[in-house]
C-alpha positions, 0 to 999 in steps of 0.5 A, a space after each residue: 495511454 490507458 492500458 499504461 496507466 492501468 499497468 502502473 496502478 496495477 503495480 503500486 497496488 502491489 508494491 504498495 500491499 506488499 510494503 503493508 505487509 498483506 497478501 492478496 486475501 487479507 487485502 480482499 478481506 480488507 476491500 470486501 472483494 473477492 481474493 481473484 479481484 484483488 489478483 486481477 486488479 495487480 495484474 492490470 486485467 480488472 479496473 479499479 473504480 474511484 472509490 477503490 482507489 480511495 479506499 487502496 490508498 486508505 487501507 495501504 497509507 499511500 496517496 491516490 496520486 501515487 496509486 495513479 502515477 501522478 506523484 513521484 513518491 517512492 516505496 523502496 521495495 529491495 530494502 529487506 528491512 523495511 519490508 521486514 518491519 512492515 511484516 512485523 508491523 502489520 502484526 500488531 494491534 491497531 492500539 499498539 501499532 497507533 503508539 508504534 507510530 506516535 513513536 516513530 513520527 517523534 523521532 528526529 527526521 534528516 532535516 531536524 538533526 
């Protein structure tokens, strides 16, 4: 059970950075660690402590249940566009992506139009 649950977290780190648009080294920049951590943490061959998981799902938006396997949330990681704007995205400016996504939460959802 543990190992199984290592492997799933060790894959949402991943999926999750890679939805971010991060590499490894900009992640372990980000976490303070060294970029073998980061590579050993997604590899299911290091454990990830409560606060880094805390501080995951802080820096790549995501939830610690779904870090965790805990929650069924989804990251389409075969859509190129998406991955593509979260590339593009990752490049702005915390002042412009903040409008970026002001923007974007008012944009009509499936259920509002």
């Amino acid at each position: 059970m543990e190992n199984e649950t290592r492997a799933i977290i060790a894959s949402r780190i991943k999926e999750a950075r890679l939805m971010a648009g991060l590499s490894q080294a900009e992640l372990a920049i980000l976490l303070k660690v060294p970029r073998p951590s980061i590579s050993e943490l997604e590899s299911g061959n290091r454990k990830v402590s409560a606060e880094e998981l805390v501080q995951l799902s802080d820096l790549l938006d995501v939830s610690v249940n779904w870090l965790t396997g805990r929650a069924a949330e989804k990251l389409d990681l075969g859509n190129s566009q998406l991955r593509g704007a979260a590339r593009e995205l990752s490049k702005l400016k915390p002042k412009d992506l903040e409008i970026v996504l002001k923007i974007l939460a008012a944009l009509p959802g499936e259920d509002d139009t």
